[in-house]
Each structure stands twice: as C-alpha cells, then as structure tokens.
C-alpha positions as semicolon CSV with decimal commas, in nm:
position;residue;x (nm);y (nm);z (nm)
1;X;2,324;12,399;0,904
2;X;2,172;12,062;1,084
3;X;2,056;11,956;0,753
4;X;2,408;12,010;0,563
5;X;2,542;11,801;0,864
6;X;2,307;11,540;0,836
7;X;2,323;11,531;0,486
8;X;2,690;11,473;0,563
9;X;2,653;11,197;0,753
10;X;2,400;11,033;0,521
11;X;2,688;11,039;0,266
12;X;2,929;10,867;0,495
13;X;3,051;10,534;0,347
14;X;3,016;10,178;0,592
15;X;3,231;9,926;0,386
16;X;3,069;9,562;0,390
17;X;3,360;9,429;0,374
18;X;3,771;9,457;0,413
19;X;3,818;9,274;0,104
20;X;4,008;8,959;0,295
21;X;3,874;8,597;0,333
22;X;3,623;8,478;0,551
23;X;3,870;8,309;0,794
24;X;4,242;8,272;0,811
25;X;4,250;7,884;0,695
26;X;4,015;7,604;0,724
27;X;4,076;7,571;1,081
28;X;3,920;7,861;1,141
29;X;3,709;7,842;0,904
30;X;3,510;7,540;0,989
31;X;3,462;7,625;1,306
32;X;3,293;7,952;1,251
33;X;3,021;7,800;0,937
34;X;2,978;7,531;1,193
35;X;2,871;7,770;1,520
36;X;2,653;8,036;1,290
37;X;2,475;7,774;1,109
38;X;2,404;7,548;1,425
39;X;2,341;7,851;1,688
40;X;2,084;8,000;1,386
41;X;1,945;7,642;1,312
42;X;1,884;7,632;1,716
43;X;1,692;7,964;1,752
44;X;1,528;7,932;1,365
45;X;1,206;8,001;1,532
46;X;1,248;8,282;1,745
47;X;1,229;8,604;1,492
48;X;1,379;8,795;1,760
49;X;1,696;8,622;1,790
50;X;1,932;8,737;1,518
51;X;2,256;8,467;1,439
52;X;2,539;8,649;1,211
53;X;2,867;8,590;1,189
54;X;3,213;8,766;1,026
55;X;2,978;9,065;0,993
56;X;3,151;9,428;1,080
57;X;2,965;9,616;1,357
58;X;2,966;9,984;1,308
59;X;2,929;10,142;1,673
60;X;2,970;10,501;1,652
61;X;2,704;10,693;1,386
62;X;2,927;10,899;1,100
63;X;3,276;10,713;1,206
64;X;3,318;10,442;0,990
65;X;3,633;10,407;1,194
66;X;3,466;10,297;1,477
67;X;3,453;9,946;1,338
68;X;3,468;9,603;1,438
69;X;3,470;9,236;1,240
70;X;3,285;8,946;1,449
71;X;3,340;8,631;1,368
72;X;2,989;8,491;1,551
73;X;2,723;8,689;1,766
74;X;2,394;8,652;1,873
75;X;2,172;8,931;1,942
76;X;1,850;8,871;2,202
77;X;1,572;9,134;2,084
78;X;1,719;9,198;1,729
79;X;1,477;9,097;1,434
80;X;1,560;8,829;1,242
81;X;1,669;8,944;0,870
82;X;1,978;8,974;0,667
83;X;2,192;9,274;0,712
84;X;2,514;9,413;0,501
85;X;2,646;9,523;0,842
86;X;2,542;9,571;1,167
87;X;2,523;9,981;1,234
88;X;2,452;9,993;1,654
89;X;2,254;10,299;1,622
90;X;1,992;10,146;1,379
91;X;1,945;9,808;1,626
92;X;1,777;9,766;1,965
93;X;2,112;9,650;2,078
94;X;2,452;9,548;2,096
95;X;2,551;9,165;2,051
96;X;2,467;8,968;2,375
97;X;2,762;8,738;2,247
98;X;3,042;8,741;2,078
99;X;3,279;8,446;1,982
100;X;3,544;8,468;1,790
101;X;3,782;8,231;1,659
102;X;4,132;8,309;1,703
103;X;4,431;8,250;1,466
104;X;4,769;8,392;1,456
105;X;4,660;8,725;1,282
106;X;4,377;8,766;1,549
107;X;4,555;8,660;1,868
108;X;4,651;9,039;1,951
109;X;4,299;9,204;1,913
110;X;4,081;8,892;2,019
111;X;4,286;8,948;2,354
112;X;4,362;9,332;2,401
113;X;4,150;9,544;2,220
114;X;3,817;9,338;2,151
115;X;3,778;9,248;2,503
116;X;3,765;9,657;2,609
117;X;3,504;9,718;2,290
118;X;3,278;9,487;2,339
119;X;3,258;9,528;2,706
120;X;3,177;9,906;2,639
121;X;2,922;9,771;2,415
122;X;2,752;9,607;2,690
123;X;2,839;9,251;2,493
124;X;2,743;9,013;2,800
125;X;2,977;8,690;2,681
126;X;3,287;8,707;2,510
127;X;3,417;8,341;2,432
128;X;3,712;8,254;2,235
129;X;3,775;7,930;2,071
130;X;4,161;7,841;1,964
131;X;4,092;7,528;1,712
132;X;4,463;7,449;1,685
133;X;4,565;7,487;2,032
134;X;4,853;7,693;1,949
135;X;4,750;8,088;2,089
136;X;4,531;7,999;2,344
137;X;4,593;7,825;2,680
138;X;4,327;7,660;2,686
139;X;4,206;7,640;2,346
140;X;3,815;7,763;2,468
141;X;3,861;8,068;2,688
142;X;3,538;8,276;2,779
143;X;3,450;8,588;2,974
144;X;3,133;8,738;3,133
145;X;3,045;9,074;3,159
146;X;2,998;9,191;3,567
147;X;2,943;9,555;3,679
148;X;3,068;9,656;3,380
149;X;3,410;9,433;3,306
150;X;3,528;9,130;3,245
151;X;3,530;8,785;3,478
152;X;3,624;8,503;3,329
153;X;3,362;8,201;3,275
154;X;3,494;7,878;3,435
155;X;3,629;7,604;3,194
156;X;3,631;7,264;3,331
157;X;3,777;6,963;3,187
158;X;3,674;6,610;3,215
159;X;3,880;6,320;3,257
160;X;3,875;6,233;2,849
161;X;4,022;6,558;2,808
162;X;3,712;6,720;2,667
163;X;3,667;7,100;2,778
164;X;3,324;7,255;2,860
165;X;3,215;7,550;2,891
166;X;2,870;7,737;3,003
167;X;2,695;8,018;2,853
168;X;2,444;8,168;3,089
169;X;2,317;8,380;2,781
170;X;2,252;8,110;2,476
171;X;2,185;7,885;2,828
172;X;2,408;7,617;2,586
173;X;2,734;7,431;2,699
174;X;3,059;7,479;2,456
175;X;3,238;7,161;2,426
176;X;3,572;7,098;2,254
177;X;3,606;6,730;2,202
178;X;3,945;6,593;1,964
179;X;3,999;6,957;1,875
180;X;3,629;7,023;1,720
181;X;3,411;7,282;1,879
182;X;3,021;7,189;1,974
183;X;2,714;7,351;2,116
184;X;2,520;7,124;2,342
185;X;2,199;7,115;2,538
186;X;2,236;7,101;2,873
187;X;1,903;6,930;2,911
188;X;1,936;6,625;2,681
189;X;2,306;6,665;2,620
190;X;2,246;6,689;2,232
191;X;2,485;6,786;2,008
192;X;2,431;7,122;1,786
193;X;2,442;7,017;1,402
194;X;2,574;7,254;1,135
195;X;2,329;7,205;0,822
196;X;2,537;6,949;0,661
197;X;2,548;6,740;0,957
198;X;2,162;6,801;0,985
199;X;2,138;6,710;0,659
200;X;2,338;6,397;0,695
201;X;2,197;6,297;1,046
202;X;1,882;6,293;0,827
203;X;1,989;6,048;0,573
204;X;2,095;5,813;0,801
205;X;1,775;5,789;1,021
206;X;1,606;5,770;0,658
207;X;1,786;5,489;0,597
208;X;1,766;5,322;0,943
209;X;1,423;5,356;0,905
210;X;1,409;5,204;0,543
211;X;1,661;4,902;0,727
212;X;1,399;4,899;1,022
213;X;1,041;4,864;0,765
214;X;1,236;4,587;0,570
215;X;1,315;4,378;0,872
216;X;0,942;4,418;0,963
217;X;0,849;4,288;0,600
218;X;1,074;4,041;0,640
219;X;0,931;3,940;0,962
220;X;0,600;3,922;0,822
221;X;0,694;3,750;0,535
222;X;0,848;3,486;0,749
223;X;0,547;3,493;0,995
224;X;0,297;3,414;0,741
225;X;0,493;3,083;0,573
226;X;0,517;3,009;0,962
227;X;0,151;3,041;0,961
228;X;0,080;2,868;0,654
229;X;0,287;2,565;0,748
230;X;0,168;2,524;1,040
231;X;-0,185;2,524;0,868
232;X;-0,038;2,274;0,643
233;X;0,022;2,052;0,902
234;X;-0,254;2,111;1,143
235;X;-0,442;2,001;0,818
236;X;-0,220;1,713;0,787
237;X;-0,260;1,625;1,156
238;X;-0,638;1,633;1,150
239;X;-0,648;1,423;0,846
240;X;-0,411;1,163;0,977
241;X;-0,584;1,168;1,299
242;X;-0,967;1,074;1,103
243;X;-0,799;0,842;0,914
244;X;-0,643;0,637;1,256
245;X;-1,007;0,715;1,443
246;X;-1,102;0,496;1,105
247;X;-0,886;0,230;1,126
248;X;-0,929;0,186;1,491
249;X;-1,315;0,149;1,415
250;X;-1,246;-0,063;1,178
251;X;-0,975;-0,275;1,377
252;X;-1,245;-0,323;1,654
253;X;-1,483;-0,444;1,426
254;X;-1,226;-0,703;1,322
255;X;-1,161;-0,748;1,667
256;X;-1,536;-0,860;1,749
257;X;-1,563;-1,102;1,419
258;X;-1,758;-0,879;1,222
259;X;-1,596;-0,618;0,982
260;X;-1,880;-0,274;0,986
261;X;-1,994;-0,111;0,690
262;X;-1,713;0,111;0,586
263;X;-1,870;0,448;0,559
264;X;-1,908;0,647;0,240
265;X;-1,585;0,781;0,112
266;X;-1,306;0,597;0,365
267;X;-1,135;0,378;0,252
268;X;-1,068;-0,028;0,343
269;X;-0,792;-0,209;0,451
C-alpha cells in the first residue's frame, strides 16, 4: 500500500509554468531582469547562494495546488544550479527573500495572500517594489519577518525624493531613484549593475582607458620634441658661446696690437 501511494505521488504533475508572460509589461518587466541578474551577478561566487526569479515554488509534497509564482528570491544555503521549479521538500530551505514586483493583476495577492504564505514559509524579507507608482503608497514597501509575522522595514526618503530601503538579509540597501529600482552597497555606496549595464560600464572604462594611454603617448610624443629642441638649442647655445669666447680672444689680441694665431679650424674676422 505505501508503495502504490508513493508511486502516486511520483506521478503527480508540477507545471513549470502557467503559460502567461514573464511580467505584466515592461515596467515590470525591467525591473525584475534587472534585480535577478544584478543580486546573482553580486553573490556569483558563493555556490551556496541561489538567485531565481518568476520561478513557481511548490510547498506542499503531492499538491501541486499548493503553489506559488516569485518574481525574485534569494535562498542562503541553497546550491547554486538551475532548477524547473523550486519543490520545498527537495531544498534545505525556503526563500530568505522574496520581492516581487507589483502591477495591477498582482496588487491583490502581493498584499493579502503572499504576505501569510511566505511568512508560514519562514521567508525572512518580503519587499515589494511598485515601478509605476500607481498600487503602492510608497512605490518600495518591505516587511520583516519577527516571532513569526510581519513588521514592516522602515522606508526613508531623502530630500531628492529618492527612497531607501535596508535589507538586513542580502545586508544591501534598495533604492528607487526617478522611478528605477537599485541594489546598493552600503559600504562603498555602489550601484548593482544588471549584465548589460556591466557590460556597458565595461566599454566605457575600456575606452577611458584607450582616451587615458593616448594622452600619455601624446604626452610623450610632445615631451621628446621638447627634449630634442631643447638639445637643439643647448647645441646652438654652446656653439654660439665658443664662437664669442673666439672672437673675444681674438678682439683682445687686436686690442694689444698683435692679432694671435687663429687656431686650427676657427675661423677669422
């Protein structure tokens, strides 16, 4: 009987996907490429820190019912390596946080019925991230788990309008500056880049530096005809200076009635 049960269960079917887009348009969209790519860029080189994003988590073994669709999470302890889904019962863990990024068809279960999931999940941050500013009040809203539910994490706003945010768990601030969502060190300050803006940060210090080593060449270039003229006229100078020391000889010879013997090679007057 335990093995026609399990062999039950085995047979139970975890759909990879719900056969809708990634995100609802490209505001929400950019957003969520932007914080899995930068967040898994950030901890490339711990194998036990596993990025994903709009990935379903399956929390209840044989009830594909018991189902939910992240957009990001990060999962301290988890080994890093592609999955179709994320089935609790075969991980170490649940997600130690969850963002998601909420649009119209979202608002309701990023606010009611996520919230109560992942904090039975043991999900330590939930942030949200509006990036239209039109169904959440503020736009970056975030909550900590504490004995079990809910507090919210403090959102501060500075006086260019920017909002911040702190995550005890990635130990990263959230910042939304003109309506576009960042990850920043709290250390240095430095700004989270997706791949493309890796990728394009890169070209542009190649081609400071290729600006930078042509300058230099240039500067060497102009250093050396510095240094050539002014051997060109030291030369001059010393020339023009043995020729006088001649004529002076010469004049002082004149000078005493008797003109010297001019010496081999100089000239006369």
């Amino acid at each position: 009987m335990a093995l026609h049960i399990a062999t039950q269960v085995a047979d139970i079917d975890y759909p990879e996907t719900d056969g809708l887009p990634i995100a609802e348009s490209d505001f929400q969209r950019k957003p969520l490429i932007y914080a899995v790519e930068a967040l898994g860029i950030y901890f490339q080189n711990r194998p036990d820190v596993y990025v994903s994003g709009n990935l379903f988590i399956y929390y209840r073994d044989g009830d594909p019912r018991a189902v939910v669709a992240l957009d990001v999470f990060v999962v301290f302890g988890a080994m890093k390596h592609d999955r179709s889904s994320y089935k609790l019962w075969e991980e170490p863990k649940a997600p130690d946080v969850v963002i998601e990024i909420t649009s119209k068809s979202t608002q309701s279960d990023d606010q009611t019925s996520k919230p109560q999931i992942y904090a039975q999940l043991g999900v330590r941050e939930y942030i949200q991230y509006d990036p239209t500013g039109e169904y959440l009040t503020p736009p970056l809203q975030g909550l900590r788990l504490a004995g079990g539910t809910y507090v919210p994490i403090p959102v501060t706003q500075d006086p260019a309008g920017r909002l911040m945010l702190y995550s005890a768990v990635l130990e990263l601030a959230l910042h939304v500056e003109d309506g576009q969502l960042h990850f920043v060190t709290v250390e240095t300050g430095q700004k989270l880049l997706s791949h493309r803006e890796a990728e394009h940060a890169r070209l542009q210090a190649e081609h400071a530096l290729v600006q930078v080593e042509q300058s230099l060449l240039q500067a060497e270039k102009a250093r050396r005809q510095a240094e050539e003229r002014a051997n060109q006229e030291a030369a001059l100078r010393q020339a023009a200076e043995t020729r006088l020391a001649e004529l002076e000889v010469q004049l002082r010879a004149l000078q005493a009635g008797h003109a010297p013997e001019a010496p081999p090679g100089s000239g006369t007057l």
